[in-house]
N, CA, C and O of each residue as an XYZ file, in Angstrom:
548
protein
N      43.182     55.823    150.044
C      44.560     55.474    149.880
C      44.977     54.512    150.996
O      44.547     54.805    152.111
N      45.761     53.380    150.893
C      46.168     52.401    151.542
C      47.423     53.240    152.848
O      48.161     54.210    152.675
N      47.298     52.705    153.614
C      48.025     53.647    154.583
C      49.604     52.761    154.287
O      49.904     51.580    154.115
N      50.261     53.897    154.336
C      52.190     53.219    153.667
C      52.338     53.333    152.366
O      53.479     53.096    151.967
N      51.358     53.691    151.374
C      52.072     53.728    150.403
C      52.168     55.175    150.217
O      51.424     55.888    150.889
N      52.859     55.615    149.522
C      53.191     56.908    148.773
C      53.057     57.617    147.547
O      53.710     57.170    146.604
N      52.490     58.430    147.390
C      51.992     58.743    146.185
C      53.432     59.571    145.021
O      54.418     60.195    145.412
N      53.133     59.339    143.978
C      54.644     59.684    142.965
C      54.225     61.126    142.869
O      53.095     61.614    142.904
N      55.098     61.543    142.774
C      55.190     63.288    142.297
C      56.802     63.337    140.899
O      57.786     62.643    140.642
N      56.237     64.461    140.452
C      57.565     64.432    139.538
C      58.448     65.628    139.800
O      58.876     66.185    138.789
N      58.783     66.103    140.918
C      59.982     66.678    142.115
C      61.552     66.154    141.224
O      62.236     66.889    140.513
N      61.806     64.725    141.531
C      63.209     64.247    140.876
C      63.125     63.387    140.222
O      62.171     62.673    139.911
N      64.389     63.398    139.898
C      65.204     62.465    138.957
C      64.997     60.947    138.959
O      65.199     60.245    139.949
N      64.522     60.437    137.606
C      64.978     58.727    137.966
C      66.457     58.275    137.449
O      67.377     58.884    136.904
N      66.297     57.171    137.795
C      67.735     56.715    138.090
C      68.405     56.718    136.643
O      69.529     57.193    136.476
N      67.634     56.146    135.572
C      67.781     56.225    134.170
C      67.959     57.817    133.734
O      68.686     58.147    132.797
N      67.402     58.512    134.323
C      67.621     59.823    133.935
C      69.303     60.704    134.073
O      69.977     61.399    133.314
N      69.428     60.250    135.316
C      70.638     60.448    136.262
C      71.977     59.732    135.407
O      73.057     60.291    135.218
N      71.602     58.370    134.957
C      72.978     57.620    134.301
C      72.675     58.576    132.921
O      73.762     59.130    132.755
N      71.988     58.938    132.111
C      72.055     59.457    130.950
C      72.848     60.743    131.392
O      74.057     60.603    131.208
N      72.580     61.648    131.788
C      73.626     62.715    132.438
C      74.777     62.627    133.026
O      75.518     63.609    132.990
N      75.123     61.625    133.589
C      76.613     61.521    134.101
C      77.217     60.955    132.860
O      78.393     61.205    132.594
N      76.236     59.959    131.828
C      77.258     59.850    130.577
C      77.540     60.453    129.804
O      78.537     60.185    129.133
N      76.789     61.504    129.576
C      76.522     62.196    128.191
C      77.569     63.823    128.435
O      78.305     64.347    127.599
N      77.173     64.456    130.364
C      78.127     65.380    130.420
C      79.304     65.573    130.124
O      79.773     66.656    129.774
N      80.206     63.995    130.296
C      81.754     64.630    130.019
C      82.018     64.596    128.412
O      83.028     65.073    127.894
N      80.716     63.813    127.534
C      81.071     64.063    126.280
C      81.327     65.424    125.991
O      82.431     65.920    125.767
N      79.863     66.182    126.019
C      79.801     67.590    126.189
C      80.812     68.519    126.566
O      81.030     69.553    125.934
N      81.479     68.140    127.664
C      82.499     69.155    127.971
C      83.674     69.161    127.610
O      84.406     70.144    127.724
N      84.216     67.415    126.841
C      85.059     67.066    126.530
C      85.378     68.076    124.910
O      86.385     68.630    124.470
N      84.454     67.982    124.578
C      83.931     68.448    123.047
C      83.986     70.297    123.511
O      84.668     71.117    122.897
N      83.315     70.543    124.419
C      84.177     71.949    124.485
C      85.405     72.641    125.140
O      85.456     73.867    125.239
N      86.542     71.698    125.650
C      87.400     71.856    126.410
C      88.281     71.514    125.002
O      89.424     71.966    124.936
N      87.848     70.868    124.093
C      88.762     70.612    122.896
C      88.597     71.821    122.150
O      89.611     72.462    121.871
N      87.460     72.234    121.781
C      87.313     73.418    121.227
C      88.081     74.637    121.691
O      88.984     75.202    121.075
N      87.513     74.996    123.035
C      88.697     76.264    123.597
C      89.789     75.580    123.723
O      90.425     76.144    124.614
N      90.295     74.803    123.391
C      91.867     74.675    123.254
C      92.199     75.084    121.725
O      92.900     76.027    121.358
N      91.797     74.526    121.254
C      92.006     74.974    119.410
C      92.102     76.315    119.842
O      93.183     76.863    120.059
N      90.838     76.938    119.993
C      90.906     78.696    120.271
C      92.080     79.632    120.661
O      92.553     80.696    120.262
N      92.305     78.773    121.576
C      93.099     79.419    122.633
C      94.727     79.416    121.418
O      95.367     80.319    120.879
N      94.838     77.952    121.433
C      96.272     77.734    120.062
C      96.693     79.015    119.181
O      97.706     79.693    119.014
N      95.058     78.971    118.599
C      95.021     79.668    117.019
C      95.218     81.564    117.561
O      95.568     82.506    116.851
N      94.878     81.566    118.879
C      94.928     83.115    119.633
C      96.573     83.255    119.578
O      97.131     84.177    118.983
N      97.280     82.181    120.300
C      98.729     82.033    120.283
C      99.714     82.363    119.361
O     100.581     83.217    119.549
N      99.536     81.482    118.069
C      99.816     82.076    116.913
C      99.683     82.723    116.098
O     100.557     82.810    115.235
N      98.685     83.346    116.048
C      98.366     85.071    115.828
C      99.317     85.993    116.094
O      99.931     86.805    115.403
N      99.307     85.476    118.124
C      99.162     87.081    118.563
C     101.348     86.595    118.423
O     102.188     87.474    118.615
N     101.760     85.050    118.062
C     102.879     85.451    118.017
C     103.508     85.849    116.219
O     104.667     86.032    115.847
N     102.167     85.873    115.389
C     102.851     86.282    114.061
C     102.437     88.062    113.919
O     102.697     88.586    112.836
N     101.904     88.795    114.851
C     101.889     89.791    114.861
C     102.732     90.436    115.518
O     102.860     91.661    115.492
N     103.470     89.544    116.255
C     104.437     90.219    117.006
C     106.004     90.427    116.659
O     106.812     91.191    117.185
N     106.226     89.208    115.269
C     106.959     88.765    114.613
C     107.013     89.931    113.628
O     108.112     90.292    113.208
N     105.960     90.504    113.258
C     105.959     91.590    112.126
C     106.051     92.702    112.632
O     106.311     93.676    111.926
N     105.871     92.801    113.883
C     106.236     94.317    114.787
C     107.613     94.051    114.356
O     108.247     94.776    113.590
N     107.916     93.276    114.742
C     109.739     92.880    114.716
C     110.795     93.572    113.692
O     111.739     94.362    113.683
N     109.904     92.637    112.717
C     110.268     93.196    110.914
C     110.270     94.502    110.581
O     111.025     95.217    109.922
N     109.108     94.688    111.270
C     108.663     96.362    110.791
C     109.637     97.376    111.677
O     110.114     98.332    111.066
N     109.904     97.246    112.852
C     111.093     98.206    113.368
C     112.311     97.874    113.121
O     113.302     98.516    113.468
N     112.295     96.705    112.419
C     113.788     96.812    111.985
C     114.158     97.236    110.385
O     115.352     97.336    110.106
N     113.450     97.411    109.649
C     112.954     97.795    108.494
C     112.809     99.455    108.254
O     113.078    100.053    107.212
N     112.366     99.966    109.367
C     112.267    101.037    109.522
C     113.342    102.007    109.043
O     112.967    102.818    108.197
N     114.481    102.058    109.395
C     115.570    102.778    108.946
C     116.168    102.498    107.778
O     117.233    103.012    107.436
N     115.365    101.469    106.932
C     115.944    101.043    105.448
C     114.598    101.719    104.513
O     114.779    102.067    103.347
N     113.319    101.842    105.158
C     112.565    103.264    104.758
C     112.663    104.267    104.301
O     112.582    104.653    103.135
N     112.939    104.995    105.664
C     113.263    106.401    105.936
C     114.244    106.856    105.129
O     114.237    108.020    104.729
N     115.800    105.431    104.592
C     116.769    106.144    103.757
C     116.097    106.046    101.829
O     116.249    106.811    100.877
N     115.483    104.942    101.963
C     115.007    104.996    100.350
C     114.110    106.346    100.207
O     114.164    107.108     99.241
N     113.099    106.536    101.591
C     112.380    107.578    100.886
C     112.818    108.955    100.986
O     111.961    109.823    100.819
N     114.170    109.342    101.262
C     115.047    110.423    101.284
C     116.097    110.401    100.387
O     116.886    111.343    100.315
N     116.213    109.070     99.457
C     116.840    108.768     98.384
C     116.790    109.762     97.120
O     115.679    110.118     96.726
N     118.322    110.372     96.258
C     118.454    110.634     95.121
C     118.616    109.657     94.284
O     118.184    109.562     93.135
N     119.570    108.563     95.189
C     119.842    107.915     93.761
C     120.570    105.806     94.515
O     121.617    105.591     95.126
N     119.534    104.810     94.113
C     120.172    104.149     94.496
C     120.796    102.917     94.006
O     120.256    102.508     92.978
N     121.707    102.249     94.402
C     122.712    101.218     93.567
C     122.919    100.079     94.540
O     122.654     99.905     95.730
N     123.700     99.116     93.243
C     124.001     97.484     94.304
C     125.510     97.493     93.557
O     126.235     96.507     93.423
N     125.856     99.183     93.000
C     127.582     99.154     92.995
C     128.136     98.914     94.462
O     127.777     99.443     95.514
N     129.255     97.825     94.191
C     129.554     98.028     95.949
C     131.166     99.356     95.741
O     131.791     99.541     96.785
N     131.564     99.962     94.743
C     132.551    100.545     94.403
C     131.865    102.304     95.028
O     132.652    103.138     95.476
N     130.840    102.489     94.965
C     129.818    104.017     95.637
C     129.566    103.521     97.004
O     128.969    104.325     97.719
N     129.806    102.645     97.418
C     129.485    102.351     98.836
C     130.325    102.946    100.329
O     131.406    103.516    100.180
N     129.794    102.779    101.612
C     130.231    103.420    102.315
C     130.895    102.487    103.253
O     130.473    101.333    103.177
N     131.814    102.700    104.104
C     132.288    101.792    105.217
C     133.170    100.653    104.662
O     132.983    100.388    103.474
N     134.114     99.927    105.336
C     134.534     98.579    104.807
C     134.455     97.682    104.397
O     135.354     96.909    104.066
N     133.148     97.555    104.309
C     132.820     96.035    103.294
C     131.940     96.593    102.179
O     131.182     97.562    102.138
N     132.275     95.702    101.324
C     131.638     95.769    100.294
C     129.653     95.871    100.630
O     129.134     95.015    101.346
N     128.975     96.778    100.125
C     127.701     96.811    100.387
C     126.768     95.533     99.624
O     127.430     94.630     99.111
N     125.715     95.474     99.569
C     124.955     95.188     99.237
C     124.000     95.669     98.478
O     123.448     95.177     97.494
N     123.724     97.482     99.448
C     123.155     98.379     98.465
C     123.305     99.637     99.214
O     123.123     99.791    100.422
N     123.668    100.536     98.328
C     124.186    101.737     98.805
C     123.006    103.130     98.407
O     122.586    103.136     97.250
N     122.770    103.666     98.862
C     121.959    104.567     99.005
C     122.229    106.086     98.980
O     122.734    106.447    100.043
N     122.085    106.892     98.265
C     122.540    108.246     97.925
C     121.531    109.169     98.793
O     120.609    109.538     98.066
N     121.404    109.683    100.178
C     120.910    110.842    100.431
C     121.647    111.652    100.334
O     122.869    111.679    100.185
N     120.234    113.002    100.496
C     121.056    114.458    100.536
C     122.140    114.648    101.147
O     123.033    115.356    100.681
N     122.226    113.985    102.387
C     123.183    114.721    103.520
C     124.724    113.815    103.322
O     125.757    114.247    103.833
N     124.694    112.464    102.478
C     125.569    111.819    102.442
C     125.312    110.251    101.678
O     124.429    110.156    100.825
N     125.881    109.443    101.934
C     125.684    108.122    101.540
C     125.243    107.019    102.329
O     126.234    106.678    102.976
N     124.309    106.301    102.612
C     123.881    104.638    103.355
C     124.681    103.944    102.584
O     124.927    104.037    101.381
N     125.083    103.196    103.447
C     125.726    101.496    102.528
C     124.630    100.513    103.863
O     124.445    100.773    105.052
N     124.043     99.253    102.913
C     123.968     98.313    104.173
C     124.669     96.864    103.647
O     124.656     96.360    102.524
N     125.103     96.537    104.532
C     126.015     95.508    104.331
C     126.193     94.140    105.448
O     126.141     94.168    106.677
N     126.403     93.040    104.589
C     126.708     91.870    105.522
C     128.034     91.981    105.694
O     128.896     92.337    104.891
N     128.173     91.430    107.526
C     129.455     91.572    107.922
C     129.415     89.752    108.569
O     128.709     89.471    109.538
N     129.950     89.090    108.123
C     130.447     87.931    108.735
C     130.429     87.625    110.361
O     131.017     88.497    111.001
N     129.903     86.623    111.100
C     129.824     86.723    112.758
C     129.466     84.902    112.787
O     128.381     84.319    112.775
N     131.189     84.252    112.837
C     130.751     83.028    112.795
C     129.634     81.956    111.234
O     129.773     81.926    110.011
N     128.784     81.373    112.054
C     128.309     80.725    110.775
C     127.005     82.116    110.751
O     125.978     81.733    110.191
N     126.966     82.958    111.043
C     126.045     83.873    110.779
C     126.503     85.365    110.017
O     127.640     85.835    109.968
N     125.318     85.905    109.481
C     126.034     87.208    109.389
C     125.218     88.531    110.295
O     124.122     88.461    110.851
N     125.853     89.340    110.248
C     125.246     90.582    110.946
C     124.678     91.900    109.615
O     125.613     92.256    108.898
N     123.624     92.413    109.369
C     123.003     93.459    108.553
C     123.433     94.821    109.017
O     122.660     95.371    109.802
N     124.804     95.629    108.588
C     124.939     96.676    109.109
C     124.787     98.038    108.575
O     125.440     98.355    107.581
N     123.943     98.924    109.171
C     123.898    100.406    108.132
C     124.748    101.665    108.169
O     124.347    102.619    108.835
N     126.275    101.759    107.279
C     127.462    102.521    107.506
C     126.449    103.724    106.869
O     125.571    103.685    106.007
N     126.965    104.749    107.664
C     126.542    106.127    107.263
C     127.652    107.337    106.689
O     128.281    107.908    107.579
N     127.820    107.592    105.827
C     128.846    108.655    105.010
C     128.485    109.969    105.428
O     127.513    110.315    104.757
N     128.766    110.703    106.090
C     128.252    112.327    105.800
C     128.935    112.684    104.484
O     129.817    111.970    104.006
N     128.529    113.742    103.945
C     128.778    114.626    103.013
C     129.571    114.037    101.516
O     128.733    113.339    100.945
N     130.545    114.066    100.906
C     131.037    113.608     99.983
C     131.966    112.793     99.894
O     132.384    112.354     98.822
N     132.486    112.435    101.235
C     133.581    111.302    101.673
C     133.088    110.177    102.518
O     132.494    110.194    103.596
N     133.568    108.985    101.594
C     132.835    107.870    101.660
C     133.762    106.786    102.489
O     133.377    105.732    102.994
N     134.952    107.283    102.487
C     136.084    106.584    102.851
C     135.935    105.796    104.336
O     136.138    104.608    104.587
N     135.410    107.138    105.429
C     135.106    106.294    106.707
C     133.749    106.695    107.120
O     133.268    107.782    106.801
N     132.980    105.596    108.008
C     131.624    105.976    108.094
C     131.431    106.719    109.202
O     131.958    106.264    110.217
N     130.796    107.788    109.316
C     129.814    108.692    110.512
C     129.770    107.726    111.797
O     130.415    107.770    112.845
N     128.831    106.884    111.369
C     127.750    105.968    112.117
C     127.618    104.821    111.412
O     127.242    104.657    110.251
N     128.021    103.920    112.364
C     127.136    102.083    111.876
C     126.180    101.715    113.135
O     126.137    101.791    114.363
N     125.492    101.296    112.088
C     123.993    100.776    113.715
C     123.768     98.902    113.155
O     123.727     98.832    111.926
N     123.701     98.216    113.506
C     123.563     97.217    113.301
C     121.893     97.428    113.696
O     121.263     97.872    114.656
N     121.465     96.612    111.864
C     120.173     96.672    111.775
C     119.631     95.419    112.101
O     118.626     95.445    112.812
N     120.237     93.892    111.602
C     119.906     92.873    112.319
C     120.850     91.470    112.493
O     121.803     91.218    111.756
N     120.417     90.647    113.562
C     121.941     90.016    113.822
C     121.315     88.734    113.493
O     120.110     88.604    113.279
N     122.381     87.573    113.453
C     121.908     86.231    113.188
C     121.313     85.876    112.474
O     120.434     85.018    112.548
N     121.918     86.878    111.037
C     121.410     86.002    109.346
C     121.739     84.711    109.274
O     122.963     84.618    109.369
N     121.224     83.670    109.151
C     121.733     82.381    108.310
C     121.219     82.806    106.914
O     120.238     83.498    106.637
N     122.264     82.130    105.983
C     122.573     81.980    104.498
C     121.447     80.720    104.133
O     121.372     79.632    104.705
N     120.783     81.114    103.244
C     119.898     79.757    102.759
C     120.432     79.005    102.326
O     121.047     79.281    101.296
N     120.492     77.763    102.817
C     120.897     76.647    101.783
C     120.587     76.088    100.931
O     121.337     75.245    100.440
């Protein structure tokens, strides 16, 4: 061997090797930084349409509990309970449900008047079941 020169080993990188990797990495990561973003989105709106139906579902709840304790039910608003005219009135054992829209600005409010016993005239209990109906146009 000539004294000064150096013999090749394949230890590292050539230079061609090196530019192919600095170009090709940010494709790569670009392509999965887009991906977990989609992911991440589609996790978002999930976890906010499941949370939307928790919503529904506890507010729903007490319009349940009166149908499935129901004798007898109607969309007379003349059997109804409380001051406004109902929507739909509901016959349990213990008395009468009315639920009814009550006017609140350009919105309305969903309210559930409760009758005890055979007099319908004034209600027990109103619970407002949900607020800030808009009317479809």
């Amino acid at each position: 061997m000539v004294k000064g020169m150096r013999r090749r080993d394949d230890s590292g990188l050539t230079l061609i090797e090196l530019i192919l990797v600095v170009l090709v990495l940010p494709v790569v990561v670009g392509g999965m930084a887009i991906f977990v973003g989609g992911v991440l989105q589609a996790d978002k709106s999930v976890s906010g349409s499941v949370s939307g139906s928790a919503s529904v579902q506890s507010t729903l709840q007490p319009f349940f509990a009166d149908v499935q304790a129901s004798n007898a039910i109607t969309t007379d608003s003349s059997l109804g309970c409380g001051p406004l005219a109902g929507v739909l009135s509901i016959e349990v054992p213990s008395g009468v449900v009315t639920y009814a829209l009550a006017p609140d600005g350009s919105t309305y409010d969903l309210l559930r008047y409760y009758c005890a016993g055979a007099s319908t005239a004034n209600a027990t209990s109103v619970t407002a079941v949900a607020k800030g109906i808009r009317p479809r146009a």
